[in-house]
N, C-alpha and C positions, 0 to 999 in steps of 0.2 A: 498361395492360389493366385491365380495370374487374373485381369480383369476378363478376358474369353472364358475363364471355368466358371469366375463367380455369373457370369451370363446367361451360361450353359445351364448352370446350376437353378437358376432365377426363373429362367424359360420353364426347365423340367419341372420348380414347385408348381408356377401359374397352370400350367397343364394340369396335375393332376389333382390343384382346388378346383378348373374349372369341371373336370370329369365328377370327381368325390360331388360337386354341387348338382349337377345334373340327374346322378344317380338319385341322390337326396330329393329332388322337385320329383321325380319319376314316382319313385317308395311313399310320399307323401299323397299325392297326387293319386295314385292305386289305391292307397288306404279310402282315401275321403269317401271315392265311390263307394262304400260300403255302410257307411253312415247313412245313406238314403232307406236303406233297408232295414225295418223296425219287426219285432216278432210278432205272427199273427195274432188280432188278440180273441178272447169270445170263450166260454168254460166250456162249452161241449166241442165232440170234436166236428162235428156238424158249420157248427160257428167259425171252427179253426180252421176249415177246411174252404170254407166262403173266406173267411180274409186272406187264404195264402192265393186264391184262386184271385182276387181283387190285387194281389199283391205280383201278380207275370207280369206286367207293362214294366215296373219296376227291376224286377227280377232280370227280364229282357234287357232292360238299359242300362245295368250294372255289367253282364256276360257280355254284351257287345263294345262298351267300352272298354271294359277290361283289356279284352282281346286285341282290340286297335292299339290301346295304349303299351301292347304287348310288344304288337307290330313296328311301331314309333320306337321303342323302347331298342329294338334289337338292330333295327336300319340304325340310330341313332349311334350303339355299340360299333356295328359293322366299319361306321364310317369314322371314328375318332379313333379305334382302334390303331389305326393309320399313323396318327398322328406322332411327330416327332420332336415337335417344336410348336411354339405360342406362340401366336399371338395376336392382337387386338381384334382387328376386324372378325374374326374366326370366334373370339370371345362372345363378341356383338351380334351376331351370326346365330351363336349360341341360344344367347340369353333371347333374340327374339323367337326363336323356335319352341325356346319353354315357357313363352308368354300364352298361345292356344293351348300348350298342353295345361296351363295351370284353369284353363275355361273348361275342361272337358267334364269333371264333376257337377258344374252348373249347367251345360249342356244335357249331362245326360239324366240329373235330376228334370230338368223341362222333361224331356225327354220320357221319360217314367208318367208323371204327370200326362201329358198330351200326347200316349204314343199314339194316335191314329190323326192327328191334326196336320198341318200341311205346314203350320206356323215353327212348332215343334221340330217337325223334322229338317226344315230349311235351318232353322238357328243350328241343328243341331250340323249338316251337311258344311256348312259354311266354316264353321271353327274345325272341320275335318280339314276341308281344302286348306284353310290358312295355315293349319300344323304341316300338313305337307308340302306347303310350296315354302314353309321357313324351313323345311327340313332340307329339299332339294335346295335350298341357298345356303343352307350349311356346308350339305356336300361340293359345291360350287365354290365357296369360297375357300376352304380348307386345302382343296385341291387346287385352286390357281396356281399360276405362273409357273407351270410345269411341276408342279407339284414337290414345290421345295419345303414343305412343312412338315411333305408324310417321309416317313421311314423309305420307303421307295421311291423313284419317280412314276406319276399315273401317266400313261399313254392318253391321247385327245377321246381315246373310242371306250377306254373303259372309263373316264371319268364320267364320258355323254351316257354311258351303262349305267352307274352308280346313281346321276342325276333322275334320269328317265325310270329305274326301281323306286328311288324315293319318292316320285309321282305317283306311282300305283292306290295309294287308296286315295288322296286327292280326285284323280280321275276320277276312280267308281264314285263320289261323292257331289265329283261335280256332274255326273250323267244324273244323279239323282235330283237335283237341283233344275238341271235341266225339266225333267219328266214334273216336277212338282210346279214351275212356270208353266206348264200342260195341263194343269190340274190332276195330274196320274199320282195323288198321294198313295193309293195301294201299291202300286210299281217301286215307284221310290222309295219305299220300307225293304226293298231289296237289293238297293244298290250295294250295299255292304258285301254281297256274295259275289261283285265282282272285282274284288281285292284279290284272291287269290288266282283267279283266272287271268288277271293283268299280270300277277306276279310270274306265273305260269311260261305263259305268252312271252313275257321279255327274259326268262331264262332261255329258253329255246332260241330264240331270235339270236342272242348273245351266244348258244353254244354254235348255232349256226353260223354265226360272221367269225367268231374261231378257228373252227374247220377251214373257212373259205382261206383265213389270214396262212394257215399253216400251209394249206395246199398249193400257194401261190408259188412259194421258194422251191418246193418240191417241184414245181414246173418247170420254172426256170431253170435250177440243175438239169433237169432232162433232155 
């Protein structure tokens, strides 16, 4: 084996511990949420039915983390998927973007606790945004320098794509932030619901500047 295979070979392990790792903080990180949630207690079903009704704030902040951590989870995939080669900074990259995700059970325990507080819900907004803006530095860093780490080279306009999708729940989270500095805590219990409408929004935009890119050559031939 030549020193470039044993290299080759070195890069491909570190790749896919740091993947196998990531997955692992993800699956741990899913489970905990779930520890927050204890079974109703009370012998009749009168009783049972008062504590599971005492038990939505909770219930809510398990389903909505989940879901984010779903979202994180699959951007996360999308973007390493990519990947071809290791190494360090991309590591580092990494590891701070699973730093927020590992807050997010303590978030969303607050969260359960104080769903109608404004305290609550900023702690909880703020560990959103920072997962996302380590996630968009993921994708940023991964894909530099013309994108010599991924399997492909990334074009400038689909990496500023991949960056800009990785912002999307950040954003709805920092609108909500915003609205809760307003004192509008009932408004900001639904910034969550504009994750998908951003997500939306910047697939269209993206299929549109496509169209544009393709139409352009088809001109100029003409």
């Amino acid at each position: 084996m030549t020193t470039r295979d044993h290299h080759e070979n070195l890069d491909e392990r570190l790749l896919h511990r740091m993947l196998f790792f990531s997955d692992a903080v993800f699956a741990i990180v899913l489970t905990l949420l779930v520890l927050e949630l204890k079974p109703p207690e009370g012998g009749s079903v009168a009783e049972q039915a008062r504590a599971l009704a005492a038990l939505t704030p909770r219930l809510f902040a398990f389903a909505l983390s989940f879901a984010i951590i779903g979202i994180f989870w699959v951007a996360h995939m999308s973007t390493t998927r990519l990947l071809a080669r290791f190494d360090w900074p991309t590591a580092v990259a990494n590891l701070a973007f699973l730093l927020p995700v590992c807050l997010v059970p303590f978030a969303s325990a607050w969260l359960g606790e104080g769903i109608g507080t404004r305290v609550a819900w900023a702690a909880y907004a703020v560990i959103m945004v920072a997962t996302s803006a380590a996630n968009v530095a993921v994708v940023l860093i991964s894909s530099r320098d013309g994108g010599r780490l991924l399997a492909t080279p990334t074009p400038p306009g689909e990496r500023l794509y991949r960056a800009s999708r990785a912002a999307s729940s950040g954003l709805a989270f920092l609108v909500g932030l915003v609205l809760l500095a307003f004192d509008q805590v009932r408004w900001a219990q639904w910034c969550w619901v504009l994750i998908p409408i951003f997500l939306w929004a910047r697939e269209r935009l993206h299929e549109r500047g496509q169209r544009r890119a393709a139409a352009k050559p088809a001109k100029s031939a003409a």
